[in-house]
N, C-alpha and C positions, 0 to 999 in steps of 0.2 A: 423473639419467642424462644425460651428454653426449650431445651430437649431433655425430658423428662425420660426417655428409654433405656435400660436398661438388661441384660440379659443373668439368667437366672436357671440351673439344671440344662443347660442348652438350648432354652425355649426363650425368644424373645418377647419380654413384656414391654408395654404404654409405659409403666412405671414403677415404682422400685416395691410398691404395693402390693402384698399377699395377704390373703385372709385365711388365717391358719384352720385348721382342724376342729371343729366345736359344731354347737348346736346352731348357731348362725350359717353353717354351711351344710345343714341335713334333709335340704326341702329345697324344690326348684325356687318357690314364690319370694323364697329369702336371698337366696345366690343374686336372682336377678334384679334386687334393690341393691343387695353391693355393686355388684357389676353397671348398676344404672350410674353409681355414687362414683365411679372409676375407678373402683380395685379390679387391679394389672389381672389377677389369675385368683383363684377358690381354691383350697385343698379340703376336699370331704371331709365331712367327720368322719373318724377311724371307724374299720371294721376290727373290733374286739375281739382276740384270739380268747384271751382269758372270760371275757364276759362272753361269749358261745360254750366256752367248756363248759360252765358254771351254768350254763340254763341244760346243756345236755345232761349234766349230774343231776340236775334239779329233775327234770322229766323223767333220768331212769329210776330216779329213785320216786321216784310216784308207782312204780310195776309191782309189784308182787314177785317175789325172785323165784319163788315154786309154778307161778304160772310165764315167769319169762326164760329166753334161753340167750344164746349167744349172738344165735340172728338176728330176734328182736330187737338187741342191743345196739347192734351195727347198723340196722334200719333206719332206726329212731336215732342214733348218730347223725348218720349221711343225711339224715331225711333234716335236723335241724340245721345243718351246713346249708344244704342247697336252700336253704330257706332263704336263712341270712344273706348268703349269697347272690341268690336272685332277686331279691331288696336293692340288692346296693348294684348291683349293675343295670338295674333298672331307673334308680338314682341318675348314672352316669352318663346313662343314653339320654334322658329326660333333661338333663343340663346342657347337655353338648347342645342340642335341637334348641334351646331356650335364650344365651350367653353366646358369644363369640369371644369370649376368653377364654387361657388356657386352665382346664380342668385338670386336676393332680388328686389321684386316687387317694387313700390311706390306710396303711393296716398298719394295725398295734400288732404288735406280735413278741415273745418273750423266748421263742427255742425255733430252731432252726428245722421247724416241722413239715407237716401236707400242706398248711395254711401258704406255705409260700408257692403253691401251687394256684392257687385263685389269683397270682399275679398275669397268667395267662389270659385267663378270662377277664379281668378287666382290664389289661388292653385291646381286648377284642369287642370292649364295650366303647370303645372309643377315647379312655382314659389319656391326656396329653402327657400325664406321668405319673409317677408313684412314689409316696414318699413313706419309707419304712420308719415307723414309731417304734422304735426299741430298746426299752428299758429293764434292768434288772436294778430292784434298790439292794446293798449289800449289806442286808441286817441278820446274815447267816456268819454268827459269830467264828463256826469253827471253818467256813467253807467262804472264798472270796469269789467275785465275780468272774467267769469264765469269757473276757473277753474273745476268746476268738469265736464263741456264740457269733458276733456280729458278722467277722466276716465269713463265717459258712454261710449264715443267712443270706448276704449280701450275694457271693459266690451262685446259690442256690437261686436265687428269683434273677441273678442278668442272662440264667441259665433258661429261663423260663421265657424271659422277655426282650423286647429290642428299644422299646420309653423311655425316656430318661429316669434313673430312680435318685431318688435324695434319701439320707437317714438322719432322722431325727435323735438327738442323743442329749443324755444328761450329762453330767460334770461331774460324775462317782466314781473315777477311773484314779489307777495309781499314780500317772503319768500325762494327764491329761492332752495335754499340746502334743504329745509325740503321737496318741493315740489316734488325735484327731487330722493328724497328718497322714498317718500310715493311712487313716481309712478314704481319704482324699485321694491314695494313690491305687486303691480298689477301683472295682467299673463304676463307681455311683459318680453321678454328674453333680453331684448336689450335698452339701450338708448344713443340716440346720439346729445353732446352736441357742437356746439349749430348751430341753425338755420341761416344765413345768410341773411338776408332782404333787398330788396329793398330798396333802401337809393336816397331821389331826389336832389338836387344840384341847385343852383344860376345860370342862363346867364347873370352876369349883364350887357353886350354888351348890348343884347338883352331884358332885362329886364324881363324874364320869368325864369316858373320852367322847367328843362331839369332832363334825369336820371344822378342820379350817377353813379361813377364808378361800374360795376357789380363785379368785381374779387377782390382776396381778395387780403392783402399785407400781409406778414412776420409779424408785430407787431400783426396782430390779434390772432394771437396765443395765449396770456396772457390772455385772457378768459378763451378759453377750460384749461388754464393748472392752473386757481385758482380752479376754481370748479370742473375738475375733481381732485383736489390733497385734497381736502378741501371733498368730498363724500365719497371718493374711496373706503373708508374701510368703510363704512355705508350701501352701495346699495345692493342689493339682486338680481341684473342682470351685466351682461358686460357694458362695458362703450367705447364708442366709440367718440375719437376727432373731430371734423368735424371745418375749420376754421383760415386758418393761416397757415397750414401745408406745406412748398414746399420745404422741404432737408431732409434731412438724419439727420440732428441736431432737425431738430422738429421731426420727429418721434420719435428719444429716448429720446427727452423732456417729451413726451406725455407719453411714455412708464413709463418712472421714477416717475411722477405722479400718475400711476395708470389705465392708459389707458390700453384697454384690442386691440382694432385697433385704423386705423386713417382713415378717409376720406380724398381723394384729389381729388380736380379738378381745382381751377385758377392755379397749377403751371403745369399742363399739359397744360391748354390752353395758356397759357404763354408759353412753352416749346416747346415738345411733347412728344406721351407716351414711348419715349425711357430713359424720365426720371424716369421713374420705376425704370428701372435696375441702374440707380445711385446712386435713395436714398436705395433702399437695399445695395447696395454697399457700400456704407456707413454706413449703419446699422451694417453689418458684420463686416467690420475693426472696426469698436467702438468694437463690443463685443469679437473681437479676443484681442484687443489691453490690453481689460481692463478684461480679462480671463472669460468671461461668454459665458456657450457653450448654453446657452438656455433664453427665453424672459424669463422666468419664474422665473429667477435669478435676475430680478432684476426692473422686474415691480413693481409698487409702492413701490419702496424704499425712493423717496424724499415728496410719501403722507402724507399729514398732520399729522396723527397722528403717523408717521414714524420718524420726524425731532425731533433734538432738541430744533428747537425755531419756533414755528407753528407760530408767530406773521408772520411771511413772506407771509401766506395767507390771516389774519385776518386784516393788514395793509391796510390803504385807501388813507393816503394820503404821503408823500414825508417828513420825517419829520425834516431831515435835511436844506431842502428848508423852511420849516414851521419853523425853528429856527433860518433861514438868515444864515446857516455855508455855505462856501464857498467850 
């Protein structure tokens, strides 16, 4: 029998299996068909820093400004915090008492604000950990990303807390790999590569902007598996796939790279979560087949500085096509 275990932010998981952040993970009665299905740990869906402002603007701006005053404002502030807030740590307790897996909090967050104050409180909700969602997209032509946003943030909530935290990040950075190193060597136990962004889309029928597709497809996988293969043996935390993942062939893609888990969530909602027990199933016959009774045998075996010809990460562009060979 393979040994499918795995460790991931400090917390030991069953298996290399994480059910990322979405709508799949925002109700007890859903967690606990994943967790029936054998995903290893749940990460919440995010508390929305930016979607709280945006309802708080929304409500002040319903007042009448000659019958409101300054108090009201900060009322009706705090008063929509504690709202959201008390949601989701009711969330947290309600899963813990539900699942015997580890539970990993979420806050999206974009400035290194009071929000990272509610890291307190939901480790006192029982949260196994926390994983920080933070993205800035850099479409501020005269003004670039303020990467060290990240590590006040980070700085600011291990201040708060003693849980393992992980951060979630996108691939927008000038320097990516150095980037993802440095922040590896901050307090977070955890990083998970990469973020998935809202992408908008053409109607040219209609001649307007519409969303994109939300879910992810199979090719995007080739991200998570440059950088994390191209890190792996650099970083000073777990690394986790998040992006592309929906078989049993991308998990031990992820793995052979370097990946310590994988996050999934469009191939369950494509699916359902009965595809858990597939791609472990899959996972198992790869490692029966090819004699390895544990991940640990053979995780980052195809990382970059594992291979013989590292150009395979370092490559950009197609160069057979750049040479016209047929």
């Amino acid at each position: 029998m393979v040994d499918l275990r795995t460790k991931y932010m400090d917390l030991e998981l069953k298996n290399p299996i994480i059910i990322g952040s979405s709508g799949l993970t925002d109700n007890v009665d859903s967690i606990k068909q994943l967790a029936a299905n054998g995903a290893a740990a749940v990460v919440l869906k995010s508390l929305f820093e930016e979607q709280i402002m945006m309802e708080i603007e929304k409500n002040l701006g319903d007042y009448n400004p000659s019958h409101s005053h300054t108090e009201t404002e900060d009322y009706l502030t705090y008063f929509e915090k504690k709202h959201h807030l008390e949601k989701y740590l009711n969330l947290i307790k309600d899963t813990k008492k539900a699942v015997d897996i580890p539970i990993i909090a979420s806050v999206n967050c974009r400035t290194a604000s009071e929000w990272v104050k509610f890291a307190k409180e939901i480790e006192k909700a029982g949260a196994d950990g926390l994983e920080l969602n933070i993205f800035m997209l850099p479409s501020d032509m005269k003004q670039g990303i303020d990467e060290n946003v990240y590590f006040k943030i980070i700085k600011q909530v291990r201040m708060q807390i003693k849980i393992p935290i992980a951060v979630k990040i996108g691939y927008y950075f000038n320097n990516l790999a150095q980037h993802i190193v440095q922040l590896s060597r901050t307090d977070v136990n955890g990083l998970v590569l990469f973020n998935r962004t809202y992408s908008p889309d053409v109607d040219i029928n209609a001649e307007k902007m519409i969303a994109g597709d939300s879910l992810s497809c199979e090719h995007e996988i080739t991200h998570s598996l440059r950088w994390i293969g191209i890190v792996a043996e650099n970083t000073d935390c777990s690394l986790a796939a998040s992006g592309g993942v929906h078989n049993g062939q991308g998990v031990i893609k992820e793995l052979l790279v370097g990946a310590d888990a994988v996050q999934m969530v469009s191939a369950l909602y494509k699916n359902s979560p009965a595809l858990i027990k597939t791609v472990l199933a899959q996972l198992q016959n790869w490692m029966d087949k090819n004699n390895y009774s544990s991940i640990a045998e053979f995780k980052g075996k195809l990382a970059r500085k594992s291979i013989a010809n590292p150009q395979f990460y370092d490559r950009v562009q197609f160069m057979k096509y750049l040479q016209g060979e047929e």
